[in-house]
C-alpha positions as CSV (number, residue, x, y, z in Angstrom):
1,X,14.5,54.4,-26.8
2,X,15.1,56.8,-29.4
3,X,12.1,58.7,-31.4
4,X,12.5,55.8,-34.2
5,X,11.6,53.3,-31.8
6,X,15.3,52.2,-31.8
7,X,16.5,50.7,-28.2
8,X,19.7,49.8,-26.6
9,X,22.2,52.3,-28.8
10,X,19.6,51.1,-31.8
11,X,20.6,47.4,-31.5
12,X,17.0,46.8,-31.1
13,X,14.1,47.6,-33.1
14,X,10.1,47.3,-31.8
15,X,8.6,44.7,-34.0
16,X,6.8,46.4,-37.1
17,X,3.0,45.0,-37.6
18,X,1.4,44.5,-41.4
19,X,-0.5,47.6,-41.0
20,X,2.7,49.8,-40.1
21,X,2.3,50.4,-36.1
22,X,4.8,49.2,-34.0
23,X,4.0,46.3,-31.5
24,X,5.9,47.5,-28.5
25,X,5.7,44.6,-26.2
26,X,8.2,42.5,-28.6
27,X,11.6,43.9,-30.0
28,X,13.4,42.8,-32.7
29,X,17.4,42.2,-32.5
30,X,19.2,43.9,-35.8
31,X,21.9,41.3,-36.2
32,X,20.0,37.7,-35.5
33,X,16.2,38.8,-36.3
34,X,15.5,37.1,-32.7
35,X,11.8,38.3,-31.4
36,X,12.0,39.2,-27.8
37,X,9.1,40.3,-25.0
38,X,9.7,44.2,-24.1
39,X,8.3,45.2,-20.7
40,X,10.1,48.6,-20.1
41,X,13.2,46.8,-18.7
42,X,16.5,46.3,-20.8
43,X,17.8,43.4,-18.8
44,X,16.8,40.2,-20.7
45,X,17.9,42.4,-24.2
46,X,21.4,43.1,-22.8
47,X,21.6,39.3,-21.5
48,X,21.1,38.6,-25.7
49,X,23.8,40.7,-26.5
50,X,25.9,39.6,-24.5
51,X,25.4,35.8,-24.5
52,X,25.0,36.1,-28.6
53,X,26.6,39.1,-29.7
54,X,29.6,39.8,-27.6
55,X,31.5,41.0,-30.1
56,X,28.9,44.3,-30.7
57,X,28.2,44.1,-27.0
58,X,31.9,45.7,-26.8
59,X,31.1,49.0,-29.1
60,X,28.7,49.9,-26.5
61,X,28.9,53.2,-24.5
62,X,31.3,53.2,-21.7
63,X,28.2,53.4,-19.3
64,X,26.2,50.4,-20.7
65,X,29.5,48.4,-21.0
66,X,29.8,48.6,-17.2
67,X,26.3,48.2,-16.8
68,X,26.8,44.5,-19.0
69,X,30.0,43.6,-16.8
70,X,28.2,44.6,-13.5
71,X,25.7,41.9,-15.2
72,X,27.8,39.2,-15.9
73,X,29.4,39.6,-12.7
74,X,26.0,38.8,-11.0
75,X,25.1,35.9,-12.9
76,X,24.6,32.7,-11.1
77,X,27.2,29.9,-11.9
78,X,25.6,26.8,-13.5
79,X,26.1,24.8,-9.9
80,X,23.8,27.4,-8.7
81,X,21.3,27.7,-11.5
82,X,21.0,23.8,-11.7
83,X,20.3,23.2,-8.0
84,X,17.5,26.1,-8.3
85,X,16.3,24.1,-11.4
86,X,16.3,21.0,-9.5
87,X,14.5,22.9,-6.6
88,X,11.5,24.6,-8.8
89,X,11.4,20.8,-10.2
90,X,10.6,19.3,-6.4
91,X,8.4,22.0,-5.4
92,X,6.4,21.8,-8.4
93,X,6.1,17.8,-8.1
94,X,5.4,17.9,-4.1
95,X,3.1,21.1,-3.6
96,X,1.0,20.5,-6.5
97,X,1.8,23.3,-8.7
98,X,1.0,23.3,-12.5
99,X,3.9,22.4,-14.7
100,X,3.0,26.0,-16.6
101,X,4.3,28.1,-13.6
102,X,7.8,27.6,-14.9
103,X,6.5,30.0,-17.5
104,X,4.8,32.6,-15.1
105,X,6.5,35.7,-15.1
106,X,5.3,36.9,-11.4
107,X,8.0,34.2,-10.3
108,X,11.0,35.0,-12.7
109,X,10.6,38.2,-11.7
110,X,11.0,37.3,-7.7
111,X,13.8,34.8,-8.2
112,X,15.4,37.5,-10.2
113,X,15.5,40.1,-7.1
114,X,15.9,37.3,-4.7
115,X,19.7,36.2,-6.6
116,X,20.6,39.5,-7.8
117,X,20.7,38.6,-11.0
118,X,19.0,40.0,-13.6
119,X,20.1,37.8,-16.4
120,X,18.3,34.7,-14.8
121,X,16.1,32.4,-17.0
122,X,13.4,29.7,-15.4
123,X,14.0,26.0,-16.4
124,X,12.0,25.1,-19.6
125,X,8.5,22.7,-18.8
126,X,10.4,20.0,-20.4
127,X,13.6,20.2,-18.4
128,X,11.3,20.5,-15.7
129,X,9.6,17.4,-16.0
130,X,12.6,15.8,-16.9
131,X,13.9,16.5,-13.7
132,X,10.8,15.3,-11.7
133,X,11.1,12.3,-13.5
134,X,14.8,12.0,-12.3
135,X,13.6,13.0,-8.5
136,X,11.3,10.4,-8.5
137,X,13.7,7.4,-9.7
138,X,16.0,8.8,-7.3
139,X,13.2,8.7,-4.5
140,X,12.1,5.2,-5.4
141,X,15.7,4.1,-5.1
142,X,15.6,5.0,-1.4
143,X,12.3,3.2,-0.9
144,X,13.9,0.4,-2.7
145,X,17.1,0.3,-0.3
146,X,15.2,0.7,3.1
147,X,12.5,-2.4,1.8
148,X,15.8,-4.3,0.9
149,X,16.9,-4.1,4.7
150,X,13.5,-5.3,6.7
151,X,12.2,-8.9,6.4
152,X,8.3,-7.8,6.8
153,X,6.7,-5.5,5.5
154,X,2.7,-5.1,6.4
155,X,0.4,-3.8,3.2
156,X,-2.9,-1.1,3.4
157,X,-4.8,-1.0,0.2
158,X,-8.0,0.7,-1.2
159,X,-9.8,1.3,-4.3
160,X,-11.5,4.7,-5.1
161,X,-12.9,7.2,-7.8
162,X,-11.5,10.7,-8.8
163,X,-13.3,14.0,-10.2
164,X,-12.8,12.5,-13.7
165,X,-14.3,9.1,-13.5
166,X,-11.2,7.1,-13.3
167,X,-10.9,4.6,-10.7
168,X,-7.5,3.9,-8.4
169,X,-5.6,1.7,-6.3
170,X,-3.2,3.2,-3.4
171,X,-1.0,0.9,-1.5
172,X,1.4,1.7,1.0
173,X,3.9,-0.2,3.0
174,X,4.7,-0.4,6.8
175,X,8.2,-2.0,7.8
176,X,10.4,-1.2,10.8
177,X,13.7,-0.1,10.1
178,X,17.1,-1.7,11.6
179,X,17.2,0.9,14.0
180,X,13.3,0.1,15.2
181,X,11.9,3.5,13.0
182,X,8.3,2.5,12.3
183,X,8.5,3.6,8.2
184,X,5.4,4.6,6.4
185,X,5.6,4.5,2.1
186,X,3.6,4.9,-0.5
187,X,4.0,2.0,-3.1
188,X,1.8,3.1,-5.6
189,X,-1.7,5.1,-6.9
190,X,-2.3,3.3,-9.9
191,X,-5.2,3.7,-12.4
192,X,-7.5,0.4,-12.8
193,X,-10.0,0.1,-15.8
194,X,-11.5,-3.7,-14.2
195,X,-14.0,-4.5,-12.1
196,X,-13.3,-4.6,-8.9
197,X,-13.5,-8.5,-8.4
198,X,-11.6,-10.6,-6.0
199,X,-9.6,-12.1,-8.3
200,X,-8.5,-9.0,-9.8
201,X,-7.8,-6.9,-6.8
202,X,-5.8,-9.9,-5.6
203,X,-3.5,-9.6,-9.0
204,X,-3.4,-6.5,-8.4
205,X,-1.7,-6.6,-4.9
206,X,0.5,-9.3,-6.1
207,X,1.6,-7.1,-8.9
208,X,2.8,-4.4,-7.1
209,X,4.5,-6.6,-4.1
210,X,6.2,-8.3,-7.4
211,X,7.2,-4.8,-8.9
212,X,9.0,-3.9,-5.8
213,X,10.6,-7.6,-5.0
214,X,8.8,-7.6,-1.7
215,X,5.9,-10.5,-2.5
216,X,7.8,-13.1,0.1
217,X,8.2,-10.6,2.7
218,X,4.6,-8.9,3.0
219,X,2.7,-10.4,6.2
220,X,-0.5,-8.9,6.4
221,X,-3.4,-6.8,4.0
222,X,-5.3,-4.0,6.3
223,X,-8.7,-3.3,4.0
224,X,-11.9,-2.2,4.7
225,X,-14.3,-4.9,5.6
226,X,-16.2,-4.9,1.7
227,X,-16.8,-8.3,0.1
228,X,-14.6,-8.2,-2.4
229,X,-11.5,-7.0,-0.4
230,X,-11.8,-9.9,2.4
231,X,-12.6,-12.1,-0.3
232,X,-9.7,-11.1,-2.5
233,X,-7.4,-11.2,0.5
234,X,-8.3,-14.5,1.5
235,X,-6.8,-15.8,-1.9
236,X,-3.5,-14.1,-1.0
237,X,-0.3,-15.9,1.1
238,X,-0.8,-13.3,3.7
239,X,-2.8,-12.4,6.8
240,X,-5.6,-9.9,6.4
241,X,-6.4,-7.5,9.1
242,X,-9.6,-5.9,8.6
243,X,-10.0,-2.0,9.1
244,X,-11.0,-1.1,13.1
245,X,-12.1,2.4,12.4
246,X,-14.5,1.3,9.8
247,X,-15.8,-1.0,11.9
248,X,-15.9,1.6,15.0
249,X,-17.7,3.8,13.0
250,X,-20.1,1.6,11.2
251,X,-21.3,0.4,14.7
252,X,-22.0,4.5,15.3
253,X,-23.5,5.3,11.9
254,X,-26.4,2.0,13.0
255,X,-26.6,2.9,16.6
256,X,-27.5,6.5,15.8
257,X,-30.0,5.5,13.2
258,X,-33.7,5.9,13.9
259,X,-32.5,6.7,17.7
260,X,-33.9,9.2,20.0
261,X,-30.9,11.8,19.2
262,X,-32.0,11.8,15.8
263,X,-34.6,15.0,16.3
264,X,-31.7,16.7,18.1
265,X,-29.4,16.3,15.6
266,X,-31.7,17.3,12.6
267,X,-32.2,20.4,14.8
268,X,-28.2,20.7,14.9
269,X,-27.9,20.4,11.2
270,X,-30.4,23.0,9.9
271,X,-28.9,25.5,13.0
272,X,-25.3,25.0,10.9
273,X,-26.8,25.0,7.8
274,X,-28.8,28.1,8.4
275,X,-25.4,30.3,8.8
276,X,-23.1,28.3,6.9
277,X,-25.2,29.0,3.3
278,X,-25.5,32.6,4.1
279,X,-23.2,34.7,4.5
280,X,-25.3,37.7,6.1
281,X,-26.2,34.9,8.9
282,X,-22.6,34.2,9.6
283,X,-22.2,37.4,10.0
284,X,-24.2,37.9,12.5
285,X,-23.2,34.6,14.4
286,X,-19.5,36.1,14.7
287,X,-20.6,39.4,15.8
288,X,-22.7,37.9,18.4
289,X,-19.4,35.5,19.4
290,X,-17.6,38.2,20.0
291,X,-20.5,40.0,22.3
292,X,-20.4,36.6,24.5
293,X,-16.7,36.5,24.3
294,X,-16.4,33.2,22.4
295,X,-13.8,32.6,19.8
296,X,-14.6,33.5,16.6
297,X,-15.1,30.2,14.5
298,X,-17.5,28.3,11.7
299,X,-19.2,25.5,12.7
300,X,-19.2,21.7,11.3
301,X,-21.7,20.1,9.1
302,X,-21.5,16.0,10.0
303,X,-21.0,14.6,7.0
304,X,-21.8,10.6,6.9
305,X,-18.4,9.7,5.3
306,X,-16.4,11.9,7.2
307,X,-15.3,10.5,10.6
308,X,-15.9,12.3,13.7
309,X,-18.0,14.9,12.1
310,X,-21.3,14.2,13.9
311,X,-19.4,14.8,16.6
312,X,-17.5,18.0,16.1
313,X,-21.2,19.5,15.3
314,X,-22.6,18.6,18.5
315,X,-19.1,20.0,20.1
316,X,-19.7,23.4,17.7
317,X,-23.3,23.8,18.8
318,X,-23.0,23.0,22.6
319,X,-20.1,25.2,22.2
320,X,-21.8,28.6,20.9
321,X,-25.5,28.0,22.4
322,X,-25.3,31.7,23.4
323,X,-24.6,33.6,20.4
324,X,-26.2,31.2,18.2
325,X,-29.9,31.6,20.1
326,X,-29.7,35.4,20.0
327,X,-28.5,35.2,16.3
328,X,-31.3,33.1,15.0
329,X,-33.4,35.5,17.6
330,X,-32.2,38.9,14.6
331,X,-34.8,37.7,12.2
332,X,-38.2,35.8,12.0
333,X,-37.2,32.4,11.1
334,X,-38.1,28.8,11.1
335,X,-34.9,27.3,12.4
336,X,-35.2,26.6,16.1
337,X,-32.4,25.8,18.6
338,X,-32.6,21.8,19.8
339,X,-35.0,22.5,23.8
340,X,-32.8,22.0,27.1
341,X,-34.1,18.4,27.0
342,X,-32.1,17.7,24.0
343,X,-29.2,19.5,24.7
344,X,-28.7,17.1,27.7
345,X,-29.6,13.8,25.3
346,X,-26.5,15.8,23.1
347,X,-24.5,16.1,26.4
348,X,-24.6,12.5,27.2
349,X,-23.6,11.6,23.7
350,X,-21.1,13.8,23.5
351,X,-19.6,11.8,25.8
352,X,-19.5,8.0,24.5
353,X,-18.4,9.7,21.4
354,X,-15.3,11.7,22.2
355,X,-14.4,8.3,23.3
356,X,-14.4,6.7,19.7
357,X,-12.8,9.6,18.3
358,X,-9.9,9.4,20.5
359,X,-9.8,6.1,19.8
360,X,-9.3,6.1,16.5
361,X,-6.5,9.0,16.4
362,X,-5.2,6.4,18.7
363,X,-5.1,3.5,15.6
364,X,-4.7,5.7,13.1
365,X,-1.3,6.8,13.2
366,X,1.9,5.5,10.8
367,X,4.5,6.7,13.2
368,X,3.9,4.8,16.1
369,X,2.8,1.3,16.5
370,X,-1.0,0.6,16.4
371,X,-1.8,-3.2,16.0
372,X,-1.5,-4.2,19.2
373,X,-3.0,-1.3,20.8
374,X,-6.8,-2.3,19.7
375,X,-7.9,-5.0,21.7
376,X,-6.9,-2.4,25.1
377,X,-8.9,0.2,23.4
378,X,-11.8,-2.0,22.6
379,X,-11.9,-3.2,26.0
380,X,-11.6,0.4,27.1
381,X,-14.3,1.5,25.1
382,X,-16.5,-1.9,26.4
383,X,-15.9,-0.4,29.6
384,X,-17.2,3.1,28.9
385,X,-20.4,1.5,26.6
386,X,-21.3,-0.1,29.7
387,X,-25.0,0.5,30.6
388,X,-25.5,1.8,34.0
389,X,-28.3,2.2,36.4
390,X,-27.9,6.2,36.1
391,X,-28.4,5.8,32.3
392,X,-31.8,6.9,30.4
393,X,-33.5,4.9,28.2
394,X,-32.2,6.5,24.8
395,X,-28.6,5.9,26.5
396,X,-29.1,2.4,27.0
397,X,-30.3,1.7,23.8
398,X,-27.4,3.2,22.0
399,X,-25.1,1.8,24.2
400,X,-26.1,-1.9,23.8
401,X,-26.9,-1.6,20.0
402,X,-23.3,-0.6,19.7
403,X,-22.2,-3.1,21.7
404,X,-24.1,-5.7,19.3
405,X,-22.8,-4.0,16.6
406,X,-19.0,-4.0,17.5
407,X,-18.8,-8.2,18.5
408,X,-20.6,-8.4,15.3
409,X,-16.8,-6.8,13.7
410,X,-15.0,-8.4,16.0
411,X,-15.9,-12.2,14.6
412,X,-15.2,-10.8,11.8
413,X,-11.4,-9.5,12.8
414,X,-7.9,-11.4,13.1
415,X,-8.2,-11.9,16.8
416,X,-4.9,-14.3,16.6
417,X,-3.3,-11.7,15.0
418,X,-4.2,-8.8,17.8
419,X,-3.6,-11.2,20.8
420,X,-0.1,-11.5,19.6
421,X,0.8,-8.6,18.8
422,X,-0.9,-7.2,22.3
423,X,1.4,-9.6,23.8
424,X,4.5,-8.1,21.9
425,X,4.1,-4.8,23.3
426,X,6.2,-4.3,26.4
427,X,3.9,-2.0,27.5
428,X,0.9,-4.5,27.4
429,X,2.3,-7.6,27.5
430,X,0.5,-8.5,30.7
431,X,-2.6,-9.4,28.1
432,X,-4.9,-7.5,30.9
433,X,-7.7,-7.3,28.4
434,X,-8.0,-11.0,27.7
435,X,-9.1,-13.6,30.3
436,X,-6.8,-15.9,32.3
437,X,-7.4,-19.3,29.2
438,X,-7.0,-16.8,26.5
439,X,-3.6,-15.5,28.1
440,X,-2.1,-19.0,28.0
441,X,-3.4,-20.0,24.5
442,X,-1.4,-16.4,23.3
443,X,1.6,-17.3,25.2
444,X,1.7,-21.2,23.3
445,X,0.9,-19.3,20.7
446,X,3.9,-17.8,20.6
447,X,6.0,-20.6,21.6
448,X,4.6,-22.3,18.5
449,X,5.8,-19.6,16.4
450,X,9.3,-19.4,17.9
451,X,9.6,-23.1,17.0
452,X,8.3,-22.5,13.7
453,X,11.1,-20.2,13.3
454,X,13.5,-22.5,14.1
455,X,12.6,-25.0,11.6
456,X,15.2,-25.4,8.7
457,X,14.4,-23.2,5.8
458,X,12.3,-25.2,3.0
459,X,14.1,-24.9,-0.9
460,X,11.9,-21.9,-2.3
461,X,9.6,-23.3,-4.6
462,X,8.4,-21.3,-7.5
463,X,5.4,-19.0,-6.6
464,X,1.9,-20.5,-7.1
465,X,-0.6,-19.2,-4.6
466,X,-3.7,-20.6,-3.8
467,X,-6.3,-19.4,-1.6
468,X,-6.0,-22.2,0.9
469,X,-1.9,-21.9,1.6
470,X,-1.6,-19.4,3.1
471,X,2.2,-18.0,4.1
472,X,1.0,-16.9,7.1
473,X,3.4,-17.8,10.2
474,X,-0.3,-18.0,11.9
475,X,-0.9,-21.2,9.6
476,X,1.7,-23.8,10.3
477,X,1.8,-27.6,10.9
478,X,2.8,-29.5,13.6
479,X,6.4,-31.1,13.9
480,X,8.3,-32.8,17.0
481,X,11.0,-30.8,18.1
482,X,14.2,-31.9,20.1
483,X,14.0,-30.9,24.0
484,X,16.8,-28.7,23.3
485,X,14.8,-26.6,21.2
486,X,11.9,-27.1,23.6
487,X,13.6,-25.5,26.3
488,X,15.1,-23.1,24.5
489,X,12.0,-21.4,23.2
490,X,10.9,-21.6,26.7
491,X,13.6,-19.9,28.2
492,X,13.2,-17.3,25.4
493,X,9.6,-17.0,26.2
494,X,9.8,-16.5,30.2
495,X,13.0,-14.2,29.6
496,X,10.7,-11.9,28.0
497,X,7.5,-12.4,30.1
498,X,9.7,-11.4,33.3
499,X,10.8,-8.0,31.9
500,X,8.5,-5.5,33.7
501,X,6.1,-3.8,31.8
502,X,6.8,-1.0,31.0
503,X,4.8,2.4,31.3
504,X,1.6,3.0,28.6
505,X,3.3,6.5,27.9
506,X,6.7,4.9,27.0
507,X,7.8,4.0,23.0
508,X,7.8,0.2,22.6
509,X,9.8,1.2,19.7
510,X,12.6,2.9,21.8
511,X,11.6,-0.7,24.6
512,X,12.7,-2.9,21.8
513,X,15.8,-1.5,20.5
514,X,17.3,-1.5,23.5
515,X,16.1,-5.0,24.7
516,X,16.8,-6.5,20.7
517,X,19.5,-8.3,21.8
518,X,18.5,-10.0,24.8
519,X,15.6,-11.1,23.1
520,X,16.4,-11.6,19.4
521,X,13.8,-14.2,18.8
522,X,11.0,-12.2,20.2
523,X,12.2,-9.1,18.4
524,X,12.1,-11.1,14.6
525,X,8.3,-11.5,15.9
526,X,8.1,-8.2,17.5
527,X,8.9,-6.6,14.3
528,X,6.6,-8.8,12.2
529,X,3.0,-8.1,14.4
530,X,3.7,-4.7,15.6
531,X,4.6,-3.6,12.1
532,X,0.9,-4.1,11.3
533,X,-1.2,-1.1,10.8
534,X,-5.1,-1.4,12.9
535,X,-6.4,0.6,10.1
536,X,-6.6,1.9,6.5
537,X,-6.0,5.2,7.4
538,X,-2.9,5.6,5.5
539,X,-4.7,4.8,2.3
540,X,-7.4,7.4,3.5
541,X,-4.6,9.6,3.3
542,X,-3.6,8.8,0.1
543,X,-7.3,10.1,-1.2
544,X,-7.0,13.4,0.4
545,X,-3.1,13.6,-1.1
546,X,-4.8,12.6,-5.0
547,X,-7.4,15.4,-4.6
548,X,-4.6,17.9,-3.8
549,X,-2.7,16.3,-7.0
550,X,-5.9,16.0,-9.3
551,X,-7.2,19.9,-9.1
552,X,-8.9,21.8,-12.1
553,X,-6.0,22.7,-13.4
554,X,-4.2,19.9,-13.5
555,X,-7.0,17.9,-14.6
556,X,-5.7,16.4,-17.5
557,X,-2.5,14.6,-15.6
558,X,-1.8,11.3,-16.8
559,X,-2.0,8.8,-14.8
560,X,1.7,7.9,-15.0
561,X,1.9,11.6,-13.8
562,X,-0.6,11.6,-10.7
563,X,1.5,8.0,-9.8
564,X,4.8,10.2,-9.6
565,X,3.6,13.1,-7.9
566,X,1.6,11.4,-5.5
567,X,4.3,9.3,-4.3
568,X,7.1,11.8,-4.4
569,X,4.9,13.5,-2.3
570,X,5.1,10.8,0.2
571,X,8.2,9.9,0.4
572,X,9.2,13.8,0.4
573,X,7.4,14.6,3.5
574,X,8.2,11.0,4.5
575,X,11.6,12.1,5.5
């Protein structure tokens, strides 16, 4: 820069304000009048030279000539430059970033020293968002292909609110692939403006199973246990499963009501409330962790929608009695620690309800089959809730309330649908949970089924559902069959009752495609029960996924846009 405010050999000149100053963040090029940002650095000014000037790029000096051919030498080729483009594009789609960072200078700047090239440019917000538009066709496409190879596919679906008032539906889809891969996608997060009737959330299933070509191959609905979801799923040609961890923690949330734990517990609340609102207090609690030699950590408010929180409190008090006693102990206060008596009560519950949390990690998974592991747990967990005669009085009375409270959601579950797919399960097909009658009514059961399945396929009429026909292979008349086909279902039923059972540790997954073809028959079923999520976990999921979508700064997202992201995200990670 010259005493004239001339730059670059005077090819460039700072930009001259009304009132005569010069503005020298922004120079002006002498031969095209083009305005560009000036920070110091000379780079992005000999880039315009040379991509729009070349001809007065050549009457530099010698020593800004090779500086310009050292330039173009580094510059990436477009192969490279559109794969980084198509990069930026899929992390901004997948980690939630504002479409506006392609403009943010912080990153240029880092890309810049990362590829050596000095010359580089970030993607425009419009190519970028044409891109993610592109990446998600080209996602759904896969989604599309791997639906297209599976003749099942089991639904989860949920309604619920963002930050900004507007209601949506998530669904996603649960299949097995040909090579027994238990696949987890997300189908859509749409925005809904109607109420949230029966009718209309059962349209609105039927609407999305249409939009993807999958409405003759979906078997079951896992909701929540709300009014309007069973009712709306009893007017659709598939199964419904209802949700077992809402029901599992529903029967907590009433048996811990008006309870004898509930003193201890308030006493557990304002103890975590008193450090967590303050930070001076939680000061003091970690330096006092450290003097007991505990691990430094913050401790867990329950919160009544979040599961499991009640009982990572108790676990966070019982945990740091020590330090928090001789914290509280620093000043004069009115917070008190719960007495030894109510630690104990705390102890004992402590215990009944590590055993419903791990119980619902158990069913909440979309990797690894679930549906037929819930009548094992329940029974498990009817086992532990099992009043003994070492048990005090408060014990008892939780323990039979949510007993009472769980057969309540059983009546209300697909029992049919759990016995068979228990049954299915190599690694529980001994039907241990169930008595001896209900054993032999699963196994017949199953039988019919097979024969069901063997019946010639009916002409496909159009599609007019009704709430009584149901598609269900649970829902089937009777028909004579030949003895041939008698006996052959039989023999296909005892060939896979003999196979041992296998151990609860091992994959049923990994059982059944080795087993496939000895047992093709049971395997089309197999793949059609076990297939089935236990909860509506995934679509929990989906919520915490939207909030991470939906921030502040993206609050004004479309919903088009929060659809796309939401489900690239998925399907991304899915992989």
């Amino acid at each position: 820069m010259d005493k004239k405010g001339r730059i670059l050999n005077g090819k460039f000149n700072f930009k001259a304000m009304p009132d005569g100053s010069l503005d020298k963040t922004k120079v002006v090029c002498i031969y095209c009048r083009c305005e560009l940002r000036y920070h110091r650095s000379t780079s992005s000014l000999k880039y315009h030279l040379l991509a729009k000037h070349t001809a007065e790029a050549e009457n530099l000096p010698r020593q800004m000539q090779t500086m310009l051919d050292s330039f173009q030498r580094r510059r990436m080729d477009n192969s490279t430059t559109n794969k980084l483009s198509t990069a930026i594009a899929k992390w901004v789609a997948t980690a939630w970033r504002p479409i506006d960072i392609v403009e943010d200078e912080g990153l240029l700047e880092i890309i810049r020293i990362a590829s050596n090239d000095c010359t580089y440019e970030l993607p425009s917000r419009a190519t970028t968002v044409a891109k993610i538009h592109n990446l998600y066709e080209d996602e759904k496409a896969k989604v599309e292909e791997t639906l297209g190879q599976t003749n099942t596919v089991a639904l989860t679906g949920d309604y619920w609110t963002f930050r900004s008032n507007h209601s949506y539906l998530g669904i996603t889809a649960h299949y097995f692939s040909p090579q027994w891969e238990l696949k987890s996608h997300v189908l859509t997060v749409m925005e809904t403006e109607e109420q949230h009737f029966a009718d209309t959330c059962a349209e609105q299933f039927l609407q999305v199973a249409r939009q993807w070509g999958i409405e003759h191959k979906v078997s079951t609905l896992t909701t929540h246990g709300a009014c309007n979801m069973v009712a709306a799923a009893s007017q659709l040609p598939v199964e419904h499963m209802p949700c077992i961890a809402h029901s599992l923690h529903r029967a907590i949330t009433v048996s811990l009501q008006n309870s004898p734990f509930n003193s201890a517990l308030a006493k557990c609340r304002k103890v975590i409330g008193h450090f967590n609102h303050s930070p001076p207090n939680a000061l003091e609690l970690e330096q006092q962790q450290i003097a007991h030699f505990h691990k430094k950590e913050s401790l867990t408010q329950d919160v009544s929608t979040k599961w499991n929180s009640t009982l990572e409190m108790i676990k966070h008090v019982l945990r740091n009695q020590e330090p928090l006693r001789d914290a509280l102990a620093l000043h004069p206060t009115n917070v008190t620690m719960p007495t030894t008596a109510e630690v104990e009560k705390l102890k004992k519950l402590e215990t009944v309800l590590e055993h419903c949390r791990y119980i619902t990690e158990l069913l909440g998974g979309e990797k690894f089959v679930s549906c037929s592991v819930v009548l094992p747990a329940l029974c498990h967990l009817s086992r532990v809730m099992e009043v003994s005669e070492y048990d005090p009085a408060y014990m008892v009375n939780f323990k039979e309330t949510f007993k009472g409270e769980m057969e309540k959601h059983k009546e209300k579950t697909n029992i049919m649908w759990l016995r068979v797919a228990t049954a299915l399960d190599p690694r529980f097909k001994g039907l241990k949970c169930l008595s001896r009658a209900d054993r032999a009514e699963v196994w017949r059961l199953i039988s019919a089924l097979l024969r069901e399945r063997q019946r010639p396929a009916q002409p496909e009429q159009p599609a007019t559902y009704e709430p009584s026909k149901k598609r269900s292979a649970l829902m089937f008349a009777s028909e004579s069959s030949s003895d041939e086909e008698e006996d052959y279902i039989e023999k296909c039923v005892e060939r896979y009752r003999a196979e041992p059972t296998i151990d609860i540790e091992d994959c049923p997954q990994k059982w059944w495609s080795k087993h496939e073809g000895a047992h093709s028959e049971m395997a089309y079923l197999a793949r059609m029960y076990l297939a089935t999520p236990a909860t509506s976990i995934p679509c929990e999921r989906l919520f915490s996924l939207s909030g991470h979508v939906f921030q502040n700064k993206r609050a004004a997202l479309s919903s088009q846009n929060v659809k796309m992201h939401v489900c690239l995200s998925n399907w991304v990670s899915a992989k």
